[in-house]
Every structure is written in structure tokens, then in C-alpha cells.
C-alpha positions as CSV (number, residue, x, y, z in Angstrom):
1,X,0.0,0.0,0.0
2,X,1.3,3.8,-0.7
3,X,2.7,5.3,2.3
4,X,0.2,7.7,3.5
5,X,2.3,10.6,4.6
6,X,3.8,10.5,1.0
7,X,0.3,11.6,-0.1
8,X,-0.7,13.8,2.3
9,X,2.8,15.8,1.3
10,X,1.5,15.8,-2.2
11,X,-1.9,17.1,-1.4
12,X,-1.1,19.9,1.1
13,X,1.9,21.3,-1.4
14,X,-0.4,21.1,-4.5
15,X,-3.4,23.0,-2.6
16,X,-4.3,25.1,0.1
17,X,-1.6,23.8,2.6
18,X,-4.9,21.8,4.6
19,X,-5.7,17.9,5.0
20,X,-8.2,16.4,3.8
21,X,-9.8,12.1,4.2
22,X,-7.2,9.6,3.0
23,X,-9.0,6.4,0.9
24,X,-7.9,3.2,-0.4
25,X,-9.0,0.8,-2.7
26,X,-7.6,-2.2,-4.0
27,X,-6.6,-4.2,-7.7
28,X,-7.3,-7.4,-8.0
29,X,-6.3,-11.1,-8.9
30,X,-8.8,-14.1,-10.7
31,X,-8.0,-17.1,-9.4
32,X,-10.4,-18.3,-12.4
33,X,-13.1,-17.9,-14.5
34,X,-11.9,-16.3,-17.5
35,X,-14.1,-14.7,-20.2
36,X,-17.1,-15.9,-18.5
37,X,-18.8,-12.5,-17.1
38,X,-19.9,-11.1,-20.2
39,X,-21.2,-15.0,-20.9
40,X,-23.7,-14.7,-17.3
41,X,-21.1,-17.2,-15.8
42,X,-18.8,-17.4,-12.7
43,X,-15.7,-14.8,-11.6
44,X,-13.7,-16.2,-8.7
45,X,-11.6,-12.6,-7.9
46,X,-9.7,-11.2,-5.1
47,X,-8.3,-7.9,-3.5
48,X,-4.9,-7.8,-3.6
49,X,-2.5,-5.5,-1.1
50,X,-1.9,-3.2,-4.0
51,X,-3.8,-0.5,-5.3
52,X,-4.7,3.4,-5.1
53,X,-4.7,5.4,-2.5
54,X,-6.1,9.2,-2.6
55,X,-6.3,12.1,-0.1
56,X,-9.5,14.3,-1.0
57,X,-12.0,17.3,1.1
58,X,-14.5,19.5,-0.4
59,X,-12.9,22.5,-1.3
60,X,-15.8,24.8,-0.9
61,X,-17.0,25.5,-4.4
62,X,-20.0,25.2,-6.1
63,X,-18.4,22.4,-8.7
64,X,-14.7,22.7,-9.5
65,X,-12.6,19.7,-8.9
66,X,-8.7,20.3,-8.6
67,X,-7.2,17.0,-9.1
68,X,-3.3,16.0,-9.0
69,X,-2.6,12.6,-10.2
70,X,1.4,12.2,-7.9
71,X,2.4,9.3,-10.2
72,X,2.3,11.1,-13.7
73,X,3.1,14.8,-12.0
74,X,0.1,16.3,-13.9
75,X,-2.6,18.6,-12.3
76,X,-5.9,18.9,-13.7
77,X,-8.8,21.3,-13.1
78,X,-12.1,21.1,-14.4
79,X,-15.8,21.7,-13.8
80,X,-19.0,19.0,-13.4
81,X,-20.8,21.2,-15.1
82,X,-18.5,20.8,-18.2
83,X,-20.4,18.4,-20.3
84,X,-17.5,17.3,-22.3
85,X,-15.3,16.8,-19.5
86,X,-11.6,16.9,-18.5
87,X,-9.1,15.6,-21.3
88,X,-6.6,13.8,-19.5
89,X,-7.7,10.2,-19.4
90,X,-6.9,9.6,-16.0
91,X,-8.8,12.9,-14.7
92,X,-12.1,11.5,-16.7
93,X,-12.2,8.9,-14.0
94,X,-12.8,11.5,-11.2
95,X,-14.9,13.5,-13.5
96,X,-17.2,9.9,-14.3
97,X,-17.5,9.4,-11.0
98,X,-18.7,12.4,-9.6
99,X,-21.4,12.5,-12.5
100,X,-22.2,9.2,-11.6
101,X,-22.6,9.7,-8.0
102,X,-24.8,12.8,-9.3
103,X,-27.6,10.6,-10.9
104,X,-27.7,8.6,-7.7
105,X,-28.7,11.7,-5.7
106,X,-25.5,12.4,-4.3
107,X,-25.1,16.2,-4.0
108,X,-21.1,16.2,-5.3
109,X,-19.9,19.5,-5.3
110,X,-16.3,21.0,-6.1
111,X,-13.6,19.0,-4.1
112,X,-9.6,18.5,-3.8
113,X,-7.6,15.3,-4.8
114,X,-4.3,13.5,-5.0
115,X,-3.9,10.2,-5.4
116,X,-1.1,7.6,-5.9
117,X,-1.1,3.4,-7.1
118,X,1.4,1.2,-6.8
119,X,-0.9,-1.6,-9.0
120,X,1.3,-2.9,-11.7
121,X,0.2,-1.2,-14.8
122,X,-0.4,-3.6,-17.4
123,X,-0.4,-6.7,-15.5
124,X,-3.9,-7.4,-15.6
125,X,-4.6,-6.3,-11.7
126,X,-6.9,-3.5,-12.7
127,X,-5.8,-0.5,-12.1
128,X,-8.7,1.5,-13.1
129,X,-11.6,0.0,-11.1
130,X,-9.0,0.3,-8.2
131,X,-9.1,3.9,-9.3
132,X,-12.7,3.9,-9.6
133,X,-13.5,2.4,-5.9
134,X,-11.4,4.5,-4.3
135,X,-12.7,7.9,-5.6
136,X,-16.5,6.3,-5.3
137,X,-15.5,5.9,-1.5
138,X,-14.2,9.1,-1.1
139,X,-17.4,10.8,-2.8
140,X,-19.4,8.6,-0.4
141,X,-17.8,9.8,2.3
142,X,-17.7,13.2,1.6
143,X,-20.9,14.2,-0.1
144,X,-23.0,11.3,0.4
145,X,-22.9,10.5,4.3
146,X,-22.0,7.0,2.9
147,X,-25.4,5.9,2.1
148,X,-24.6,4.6,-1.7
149,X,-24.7,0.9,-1.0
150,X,-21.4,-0.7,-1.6
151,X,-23.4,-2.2,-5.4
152,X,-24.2,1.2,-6.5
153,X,-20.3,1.9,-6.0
154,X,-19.2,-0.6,-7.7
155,X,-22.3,-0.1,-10.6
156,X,-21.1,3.7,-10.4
157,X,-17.4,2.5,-11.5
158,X,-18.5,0.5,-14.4
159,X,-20.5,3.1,-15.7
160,X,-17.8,5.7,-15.6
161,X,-15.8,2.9,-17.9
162,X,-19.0,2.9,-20.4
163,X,-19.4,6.4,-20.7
164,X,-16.3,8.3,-20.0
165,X,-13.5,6.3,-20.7
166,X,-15.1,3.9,-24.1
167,X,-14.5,0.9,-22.0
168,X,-17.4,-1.6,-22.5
169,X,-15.9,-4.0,-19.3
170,X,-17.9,-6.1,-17.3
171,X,-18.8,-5.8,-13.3
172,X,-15.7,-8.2,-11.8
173,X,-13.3,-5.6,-11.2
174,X,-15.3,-3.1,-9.6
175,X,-17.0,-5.7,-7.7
176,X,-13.6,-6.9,-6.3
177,X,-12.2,-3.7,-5.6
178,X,-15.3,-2.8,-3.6
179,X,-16.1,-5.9,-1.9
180,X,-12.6,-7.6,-1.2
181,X,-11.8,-9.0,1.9
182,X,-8.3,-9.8,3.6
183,X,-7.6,-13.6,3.5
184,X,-11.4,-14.5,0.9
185,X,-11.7,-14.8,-2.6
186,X,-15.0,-14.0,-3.8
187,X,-17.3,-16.4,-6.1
188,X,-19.5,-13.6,-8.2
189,X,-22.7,-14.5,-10.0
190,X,-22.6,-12.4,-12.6
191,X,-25.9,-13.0,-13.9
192,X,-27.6,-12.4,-10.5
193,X,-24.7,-10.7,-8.8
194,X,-25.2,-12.7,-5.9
195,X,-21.7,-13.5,-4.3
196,X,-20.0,-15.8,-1.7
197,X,-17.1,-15.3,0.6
198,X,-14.4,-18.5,0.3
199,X,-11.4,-18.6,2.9
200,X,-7.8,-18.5,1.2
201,X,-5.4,-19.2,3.4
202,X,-3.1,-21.7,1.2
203,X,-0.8,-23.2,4.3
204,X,2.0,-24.7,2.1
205,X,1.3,-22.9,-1.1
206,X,1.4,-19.2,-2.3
207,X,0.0,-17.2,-5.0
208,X,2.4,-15.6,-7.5
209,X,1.8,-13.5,-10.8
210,X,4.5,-13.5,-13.4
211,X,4.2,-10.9,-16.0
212,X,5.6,-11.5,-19.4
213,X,5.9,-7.8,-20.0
214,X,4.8,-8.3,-23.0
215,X,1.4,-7.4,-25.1
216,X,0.2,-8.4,-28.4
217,X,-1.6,-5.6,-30.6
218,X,-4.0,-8.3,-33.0
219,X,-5.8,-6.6,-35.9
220,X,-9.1,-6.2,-35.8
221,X,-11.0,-6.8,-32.4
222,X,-10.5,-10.2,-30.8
223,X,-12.1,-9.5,-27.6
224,X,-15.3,-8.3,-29.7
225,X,-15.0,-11.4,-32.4
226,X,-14.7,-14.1,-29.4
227,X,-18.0,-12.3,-28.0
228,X,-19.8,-12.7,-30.9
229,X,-18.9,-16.6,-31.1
230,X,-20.2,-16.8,-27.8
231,X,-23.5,-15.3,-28.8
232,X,-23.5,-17.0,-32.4
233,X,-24.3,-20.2,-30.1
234,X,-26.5,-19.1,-28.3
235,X,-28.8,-17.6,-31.0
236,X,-28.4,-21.4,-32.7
237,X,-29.3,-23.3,-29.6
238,X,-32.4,-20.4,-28.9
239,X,-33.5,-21.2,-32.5
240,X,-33.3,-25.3,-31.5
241,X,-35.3,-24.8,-28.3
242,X,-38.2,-22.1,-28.6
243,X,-39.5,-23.0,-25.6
244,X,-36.0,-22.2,-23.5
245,X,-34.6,-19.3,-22.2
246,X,-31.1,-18.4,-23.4
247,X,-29.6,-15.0,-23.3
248,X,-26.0,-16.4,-23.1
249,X,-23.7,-19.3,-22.4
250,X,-24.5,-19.5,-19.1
251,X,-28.2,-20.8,-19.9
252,X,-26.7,-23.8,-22.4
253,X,-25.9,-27.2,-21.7
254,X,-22.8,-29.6,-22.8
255,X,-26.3,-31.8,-24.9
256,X,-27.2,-28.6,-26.9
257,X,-23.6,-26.9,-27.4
258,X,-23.4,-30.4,-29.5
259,X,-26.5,-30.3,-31.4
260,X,-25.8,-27.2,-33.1
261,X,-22.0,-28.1,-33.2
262,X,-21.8,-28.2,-37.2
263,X,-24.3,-25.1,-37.6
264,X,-22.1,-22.6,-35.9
265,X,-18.1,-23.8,-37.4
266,X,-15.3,-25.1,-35.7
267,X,-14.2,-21.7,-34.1
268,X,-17.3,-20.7,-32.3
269,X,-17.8,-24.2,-31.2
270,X,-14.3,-23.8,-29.7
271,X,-15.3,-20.5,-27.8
272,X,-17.9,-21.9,-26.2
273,X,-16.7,-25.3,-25.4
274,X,-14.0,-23.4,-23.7
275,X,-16.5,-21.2,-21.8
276,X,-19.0,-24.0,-20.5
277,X,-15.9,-26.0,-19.2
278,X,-15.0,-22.7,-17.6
279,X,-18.2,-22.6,-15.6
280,X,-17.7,-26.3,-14.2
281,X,-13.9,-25.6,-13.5
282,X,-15.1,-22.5,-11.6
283,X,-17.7,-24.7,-10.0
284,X,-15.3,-27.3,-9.2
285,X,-12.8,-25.0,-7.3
286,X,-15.5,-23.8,-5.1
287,X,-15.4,-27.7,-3.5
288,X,-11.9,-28.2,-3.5
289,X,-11.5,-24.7,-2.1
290,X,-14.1,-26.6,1.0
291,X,-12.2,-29.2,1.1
292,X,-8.6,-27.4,1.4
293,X,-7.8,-29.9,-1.8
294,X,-5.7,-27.3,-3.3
295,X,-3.7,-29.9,-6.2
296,X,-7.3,-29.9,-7.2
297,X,-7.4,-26.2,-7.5
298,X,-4.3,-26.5,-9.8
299,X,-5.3,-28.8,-11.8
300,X,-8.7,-26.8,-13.0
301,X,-5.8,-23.7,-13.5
302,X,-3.9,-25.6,-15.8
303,X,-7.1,-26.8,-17.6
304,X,-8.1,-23.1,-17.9
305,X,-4.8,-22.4,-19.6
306,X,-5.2,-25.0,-22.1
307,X,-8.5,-24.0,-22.8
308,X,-8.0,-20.5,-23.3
309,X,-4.9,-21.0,-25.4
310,X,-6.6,-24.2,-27.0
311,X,-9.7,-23.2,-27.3
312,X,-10.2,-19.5,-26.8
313,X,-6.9,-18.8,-28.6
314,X,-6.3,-15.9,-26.3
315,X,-2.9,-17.1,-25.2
316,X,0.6,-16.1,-27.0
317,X,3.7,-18.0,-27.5
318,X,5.1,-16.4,-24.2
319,X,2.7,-16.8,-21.5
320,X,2.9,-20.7,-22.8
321,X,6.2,-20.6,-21.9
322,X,5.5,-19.3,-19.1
323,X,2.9,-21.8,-18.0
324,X,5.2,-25.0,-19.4
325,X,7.8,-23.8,-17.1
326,X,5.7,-23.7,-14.6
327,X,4.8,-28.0,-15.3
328,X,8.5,-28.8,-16.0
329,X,8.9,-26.8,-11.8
330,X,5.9,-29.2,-10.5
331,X,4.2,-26.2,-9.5
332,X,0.7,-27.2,-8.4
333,X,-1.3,-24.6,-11.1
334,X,-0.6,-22.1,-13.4
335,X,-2.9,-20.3,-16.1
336,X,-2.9,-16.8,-17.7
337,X,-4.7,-14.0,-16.1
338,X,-6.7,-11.7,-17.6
339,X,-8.0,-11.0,-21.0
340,X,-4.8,-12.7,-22.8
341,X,-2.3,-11.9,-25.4
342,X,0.1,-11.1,-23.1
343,X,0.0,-9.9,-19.8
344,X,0.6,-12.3,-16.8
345,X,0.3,-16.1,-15.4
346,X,-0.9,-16.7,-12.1
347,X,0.6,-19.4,-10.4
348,X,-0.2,-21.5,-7.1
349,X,3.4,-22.4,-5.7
350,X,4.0,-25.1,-3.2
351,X,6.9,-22.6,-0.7
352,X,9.5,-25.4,-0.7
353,X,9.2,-25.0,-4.9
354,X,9.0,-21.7,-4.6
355,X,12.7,-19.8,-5.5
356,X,13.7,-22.7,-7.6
357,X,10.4,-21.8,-9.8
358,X,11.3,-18.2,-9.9
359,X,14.8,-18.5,-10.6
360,X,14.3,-21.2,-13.6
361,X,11.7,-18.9,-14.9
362,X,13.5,-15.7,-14.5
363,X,16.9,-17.6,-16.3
364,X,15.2,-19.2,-19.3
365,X,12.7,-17.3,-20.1
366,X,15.6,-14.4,-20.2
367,X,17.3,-16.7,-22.1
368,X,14.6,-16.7,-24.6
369,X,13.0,-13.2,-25.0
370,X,15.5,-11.5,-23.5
371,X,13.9,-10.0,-20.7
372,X,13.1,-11.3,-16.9
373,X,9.4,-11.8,-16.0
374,X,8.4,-9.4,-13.2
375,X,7.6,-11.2,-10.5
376,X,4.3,-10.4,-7.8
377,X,3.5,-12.2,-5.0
378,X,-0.3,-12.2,-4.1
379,X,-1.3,-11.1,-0.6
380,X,-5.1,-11.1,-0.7
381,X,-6.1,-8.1,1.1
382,X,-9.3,-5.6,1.8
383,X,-11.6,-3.5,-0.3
384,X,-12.7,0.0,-0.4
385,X,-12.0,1.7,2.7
386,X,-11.2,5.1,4.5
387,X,-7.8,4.9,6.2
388,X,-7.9,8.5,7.8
């Protein structure tokens, strides 16, 4: 977590020499359940001990927010009223939010800010929902006596990717930033949002992330194409079954996925195999989760890998290096995280395998690419929350 004295110098030197109410919100990790939100299907996240942390207090005007992002060095100023908004990408966050929290009632008026991360950029930990949350809590606090339920947060920070920032994501990363808790991952419903707690507390093992540094730029739009598979299905199997209900994946069985298997083509028969396996793997680590059975938690991991660079095709020649390293260590269960083509692997590390795995990886895949993965251990920690 970012020191909190290192922001609080930030924010009295960049404004009025007074304190404000320090926040924090968390990125986050997926143990599994890849690709399946936007498919009604299963998410299995967690908060990490990473994330952003922001000092903020009304600064007495009717709507002008002064914001000073202390990573990038850059101060912003800008009005609610303006309908078009800051420029800066990273200010449109702040300026999504607030609007947001306006819809809901919340009377947001002007207000400082400064605000520091030390979430990875680009390693698939999510670094803008952890934005997101933390300025939503701040608001809540501020200007909305925290009575926004901890949903509408999290709903408020999806919306300010749809509208302000052209991102069209799902609800996991909000959700986890919001709703993390230390030592739980989280099994989210995303068809019916409803969500369960699961205890992590791995004695023996330990969650890693190693990030490839590396990120594909495809032609085209894969993440849209691979949607449109999934919903290519569905509109076959809807068209078998008039008297069924399917609005996605989630609603299919293994029987009809092969009834239609030679209407919809090889490719988005692939795509959706991969994502109905992905709801019984997700399923499946639930139990062994239970049952503190976590080889069997490994073993749906490296089934998700091979089904998502398999199946899904989302994979790339290095995070399969990546992972095969990971076999040839015996490590218990590895798998890319994220949306793929590039990015990280998560891993679940038995300790006495530990350093020999991260040195062997480190050496060949150097030896390779020539570059070191970045290695991040997992701590699993708390969501959204005021820390002063």
C-alpha cells in the first residue's frame, strides 16, 4: 500500500496547505473464471494489497474539482458542469465518478484530490476499477454521508468505464475492488450478482503472478469477435429450443452446445466449449476450495490455460512458456490472467518449490525473449475503505 504521509505531502503542497480524508481501494487477482462474465457465468476474484490510494476534502466551491494525479506529475482542473469533461484520461475517471454519484442523488460539489497506485500497470490487476473504488468511497464519504450501497459503488465505476472512458468492461473488477476481503476470494454470480465469501489461506502454497511484460496488438477486435462466437451459439441453440430461455452461455448445456456443433463452425464451437468448461472448472474449485484440496485447484488452472490458449486462442507464444515452465517446476497450477495476449500467469506455488520456480523462470525465459518476467506475490487483502 502507498505510504500515507507521502500523499498527504503531495496534497497539502499542490493545494491550500490543509488535509483532507485519505482512501484506499484495491486491484485485484482471478483465481479463475476467465471470459465468462460477459457469458452470465462465474468470476472467482480477489483484492490484492496493492492499489490506489487518494487524499481528497471539499474544497468549498459550487463544482470545480482540482485533481493531482502524484504518479504522472500532472494537475488537472475542471468543472461537473462541463459536459464534455476533462481531457486527461486519467482525470475522466474523477470527472465519471462524480457525475455518476450525481444521478444517484449524491449532492457532489467541487472538491480536492491527489492520489497515488502502486498496482502494476499492465499486469492485468486493474488498475482503473481500483481507481474507480477509491474515488467512489471518497465521494461517499464526503458528499454522500455513505449511504450509496457498496453495489451502486461498484455499478457507479462500471459506468464511468462505459461512458467516460469507451471501455465496455464487465462488473468483476469493480466488484472486487469494492467488496474484497483480507484472506477471501469471492465467487460472483454475474448473472444475478449474488456472491459468496471462500477462505484462502493456502498453508504450504502461495500465490504468484508472473508478467511477461509483453502485449500483443492483433488486428481487428478479438475480444469483440470471441463475444460474438459466444452469442453466435446461443442464437443457434435459442433457435433449436423455442421453448427455453437463453440469453448467453450461461443458460446452455454440454447436450445442446453439440446439437448445433456443425451449424455454428469449428471456431465458435471452440469459444464456447472453452466457456462451458470454464463454468464447471469454476464450480469445481468452489469444492476443492471446502475441502482445502488445493492440487485440485491446480489442476482446473492448468485446464483453464489450455482451454483458453486451445480453445479461446487468447494465449501467445510467451505466457505458454511461461505456464510449461511452470509443469516442468511441479508447481501445483498455473494459467494466464486476464484477457490474454500477453500480460501475466498466475501461479499456485508449493513454498519449498517456490525460489527454484522463480529462478528457472527468470533464467530461461531471459534466455529466450531476452527479458526477466516481473515477479508479484499475491497477498489477498481488503476493499474499499477510508484509512484516515
Amino acid at each position: 500500500m502507498i505510504d500515507i504521509e507521502f500523499v498527504r505531502s503531495r496534497f497539502i503542497k499542490h493545494f491550500d496547505g490543509k488535509t483532507g480524508n485519505v482512501y484506499t481501494s484495491p486491484g485485484r487477482i482471478n483465481l479463475i473464471g476467465e471470459h465468462t462474465d460477459y457469458n452470465g457465468g462465474f468470476v472467482f476474484p480477489g483484492a490484492v494489497d496493492k492499489g490506489i490510494t487518494a487524499e481528497m476534502r471539499a474544497n468549498g466551491t459550487e463544482d470545480t474539482v482540482m485533481a493531482y494525479a502524484i504518479d504522472l506529475k500532472d494537475r488537472v482542473d475542471f468543472k461537473l458542469s462541463d459536459p464534455a469533461g476533462p481531457k486527461a484520461s486519467w482525470a475522466r475517471y474523477i470527472y465519471g465518478i462524480a457525475k455518476e454519484f450525481q444521478k444517484l442523488g449524491v449532492p457532489v460539489k467541487g472538491f480536492n484530490i491527489a492520489f497515488a497506485g502502486d498496482v502494476p500497470l499492465g499486469a492485468g490487476m486493474s488498475s482503473s476499477a481500483a481507481m474507480e473504488s477509491c474515488f467512489a468511497c471518497g465521494l461517499n464519504d464526503i458528499f454522500g454521508d455513505n449511504k450509496v450501497s457498496q453495489w451502486d459503488m461498484a455499478l457507479a465505476g462500471q459506468a464511468t468505464e462505459h461512458n467516460y472512458c469507451g471501455v465496455n468492461c464487465g462488473i468483476m473488477d469493480q466488484f472486487a475492488s469494492v467488496f474484497g476481503k483480507a484472506g477471501c476470494l469471492m465467487r460472483l454470480d454475474c448473472r444475478s450478482r449474488e456472491f459468496e465469501y471462500f477462505p484462502f489461506k493456502p498453508d504450504g502454497y502461495r500465490l504468484v503472478l508472473l508478467d511477461s511484460v509483453v502485449k500483443h496488438q492483433l488486428a481487428g477486435s478479438p475480444y469483440n469477435d470471441r463475444r460474438n462466437s459466444c452469442e453466435n451459439v446461443v442464437k443457434h441453440i435459442a433457435a433449436k429450443h423455442p421453448e427455453g430461455q437463453f440469453e448467453t452461455l450461461r443458460d446452455c448445456t454440454w447436450e445442446q452446445l453439440e446439437e448445433v456443433k456443425d451449424e455454428v463452425g469449428t471456431e465458435d464451437y471452440m469459444r464456447a466449449k472453452f466457456v462451458l468448461g470454464e463454468k464447471d472448472r469454476v464450480l469445481a474449485v468452489c469444492d476443492a476450495l471446502n475441502e482445502g484440496d488445493y492440487e485440485k485447484v491446480g489442476e482446473m488452472m492448468y485446464k483453464t490455460h489450455e482451454g483458453l490458449s486451445k480453445d479461446y486462442e487468447v494465449s501467445c507464444e510467451e505466457l505458454d512458456y511461461l505456464n510449461d515452465i511452470a509443469r516442468e517446476c511441479e508447481v501445483t497450477g498455473s494459467r494466464i490472467m486476464g484477457g490474454g495476449f500477453g500480460g501475466c500467469t498466475i501461479n499456485l506455488v508449493r513454498n519449498d518449490l517456490y525460489k527454484n520456480f522463480i529462478a528457472t523462470a527468470k533464467k530461461k525465459f531471459n534466455e529466450k525473449y531476452g527479458h526477466e518476467p516481473k515477479v508479484y506475490d499475491v497477498v489477498i487483502g481488503d476493499g474499499s475503505r477510508r484509512l484516515c
